[in-house]
C-alpha positions in Angstrom: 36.2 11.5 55.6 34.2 14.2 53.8 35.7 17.8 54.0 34.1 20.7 52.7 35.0 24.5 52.2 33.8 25.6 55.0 36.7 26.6 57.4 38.2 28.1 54.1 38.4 32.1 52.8 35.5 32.5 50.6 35.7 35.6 48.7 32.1 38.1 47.5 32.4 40.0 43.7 33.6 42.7 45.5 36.3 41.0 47.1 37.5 39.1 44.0 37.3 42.6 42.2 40.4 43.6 44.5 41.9 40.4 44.7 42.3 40.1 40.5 42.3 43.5 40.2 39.2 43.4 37.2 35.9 44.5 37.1 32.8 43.4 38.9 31.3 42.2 35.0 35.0 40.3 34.7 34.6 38.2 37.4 31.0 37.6 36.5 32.2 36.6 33.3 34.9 34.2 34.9 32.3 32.6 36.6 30.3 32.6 33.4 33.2 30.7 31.4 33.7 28.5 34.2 37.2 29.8 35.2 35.8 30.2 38.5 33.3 28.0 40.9 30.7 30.1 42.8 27.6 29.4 45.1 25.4 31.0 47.3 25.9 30.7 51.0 23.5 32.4 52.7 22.8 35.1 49.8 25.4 36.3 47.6 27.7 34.4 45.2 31.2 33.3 47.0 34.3 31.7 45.8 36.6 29.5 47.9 39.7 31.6 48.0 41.7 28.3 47.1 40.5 28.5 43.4 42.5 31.6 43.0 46.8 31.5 42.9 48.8 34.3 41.9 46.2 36.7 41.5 44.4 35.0 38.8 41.7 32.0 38.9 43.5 28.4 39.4 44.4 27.4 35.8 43.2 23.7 36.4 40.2 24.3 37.5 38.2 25.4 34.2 38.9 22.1 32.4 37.6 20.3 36.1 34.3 21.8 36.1 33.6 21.6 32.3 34.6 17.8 32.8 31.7 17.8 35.9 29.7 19.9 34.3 29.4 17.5 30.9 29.2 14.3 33.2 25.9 16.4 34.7 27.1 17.7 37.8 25.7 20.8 39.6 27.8 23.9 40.4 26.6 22.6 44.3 27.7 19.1 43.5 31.2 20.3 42.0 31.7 22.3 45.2 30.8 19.3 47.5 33.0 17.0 45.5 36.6 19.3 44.9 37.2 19.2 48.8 36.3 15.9 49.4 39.3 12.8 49.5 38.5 11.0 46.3 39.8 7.3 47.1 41.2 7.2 43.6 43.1 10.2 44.2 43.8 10.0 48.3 43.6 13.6 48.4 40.9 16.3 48.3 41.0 16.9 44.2 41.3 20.6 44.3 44.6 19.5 46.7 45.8 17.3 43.3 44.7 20.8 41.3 46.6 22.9 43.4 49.7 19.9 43.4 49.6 19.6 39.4 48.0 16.8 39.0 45.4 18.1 36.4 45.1 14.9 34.0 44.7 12.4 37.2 42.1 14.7 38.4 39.8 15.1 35.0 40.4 11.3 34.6 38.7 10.6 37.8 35.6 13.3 37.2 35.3 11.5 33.7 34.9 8.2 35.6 31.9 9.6 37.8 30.1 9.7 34.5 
């Protein structure tokens, strides 16, 4: 079954400005450093609102996408693979990010290597 972000909250600059309460060059720079996932849809960048928890950027997901990102995956391709059930996982893995299961998570993006 592939899932996607599409019937979730996505979240502009300026909205992520209010949400974590920083600067538009901040959030910029979280996207920069990875601490955040953003694409274009349909013009400017957006951020699933899942990646954020408590105000702040998902903890687990920076490690993720510098795991993808060394094994050569695209910001596009990280976004098409964190809401899709991984078989390995038999979950979605930004639902094993969001459960704690970091390390099981990293392990699997290491094996799509």
């Amino acid at each position: 079954m592939t899932e996607s972000f599409s019937d979730q909250l996505w979240l502009s600059i300026p909205d992520l400005v209010r949400e974590l309460g920083v600067s538009q060059s901040r959030v910029r720079q979280l996207i920069d450093d990875k601490q955040l996932l953003a694409v274009r849809r349909g013009g400017p960048l957006q951020v699933p609102a899942v990646f954020i928890k408590d105000g702040a950027p998902l903890p687990e997901l920076r490690g993720t996408l510098i795991v993808l990102g060394d094994d050569g995956f695209t910001d596009e391709q990280a976004m098409t693979w964190l809401p899709e059930v991984d078989p390995s996982l038999g979950v979605p893995p930004i639902q094993a990010l969001l459960a704690g299961r970091k390390a099981e998570v990293r392990r699997v993006a290491q094996a799509l290597a």
